[in-house]
N, C-alpha and C positions, 0 to 999 in steps of 0.2 A: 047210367051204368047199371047193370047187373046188381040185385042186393046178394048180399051174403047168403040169402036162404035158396035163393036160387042156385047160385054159387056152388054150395052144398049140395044142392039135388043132383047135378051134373057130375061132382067129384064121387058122390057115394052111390053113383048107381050102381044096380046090381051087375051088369055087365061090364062097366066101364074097371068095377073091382076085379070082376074075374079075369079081365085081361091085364090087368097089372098083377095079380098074383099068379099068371102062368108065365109073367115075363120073369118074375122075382124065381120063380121053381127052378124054370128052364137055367136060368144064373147058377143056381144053386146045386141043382146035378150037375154042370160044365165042372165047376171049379169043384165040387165035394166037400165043400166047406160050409157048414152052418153060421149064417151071419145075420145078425140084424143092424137095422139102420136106418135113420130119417134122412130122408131126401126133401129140401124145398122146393118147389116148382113154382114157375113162375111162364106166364101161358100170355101172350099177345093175342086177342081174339078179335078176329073183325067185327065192323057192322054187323055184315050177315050173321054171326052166332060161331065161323068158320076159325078154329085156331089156325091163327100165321107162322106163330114161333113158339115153339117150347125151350126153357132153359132150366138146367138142374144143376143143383150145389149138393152133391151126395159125397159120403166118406169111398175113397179110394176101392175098400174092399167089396162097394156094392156095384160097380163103374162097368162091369160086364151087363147089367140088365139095363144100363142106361140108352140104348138102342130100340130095346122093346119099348120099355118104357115112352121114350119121344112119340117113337111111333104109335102105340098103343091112343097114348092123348091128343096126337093128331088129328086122330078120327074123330073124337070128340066135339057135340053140337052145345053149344052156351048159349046165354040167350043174346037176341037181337038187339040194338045199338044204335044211336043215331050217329054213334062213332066209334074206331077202333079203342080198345080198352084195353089193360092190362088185368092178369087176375095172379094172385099166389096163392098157395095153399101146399100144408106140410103134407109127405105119406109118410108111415111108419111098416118098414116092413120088416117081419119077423116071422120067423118058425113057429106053426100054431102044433 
């Protein structure tokens, strides 16, 4: 399986951030409401590196970007596997 440091380099790319933080914006002009909020994710990633399933445990008021979001980390490449894995890891998003 994947180490954690790998783990990390996937979650904090610099791309993979800017597409989570224009899914969180795009929420936040919809609704007009300044929110912040941790989301768990939790990502089935195959062999190939290919995520299968995204799942999020977010508060209610962030539930509009959870769309972006899936999709956003769907595109996302992990590393390769001699089998499918699971991965979690927290985001924190907030109004900078």
């Amino acid at each position: 399986m994947a180490t954690t440091t790998q783990l990390l380099e996937v979650v904090h790319n610099p791309d993979h951030q800017a597409g989570l933080k224009s899914c969180y914006e795009r929420a936040l002009k919809t609704t007009g409401q300044a929110t912040n909020g941790r989301v768990q994710v939790t990502v089935l990633v195959g062999a190939s590196g290919s995520v299968q399933r995204v799942t999020l445990k977010m508060p209610p008021r962030l539930q509009l970007a959870a769309p972006c979001i899936k999709g956003s980390i769907t595109r996302w490449a992990f590393p390769a596997n001699s089998q499918d894995y699971a991965a979690q890891f927290p985001l924190v998003l907030r109004m900078r």
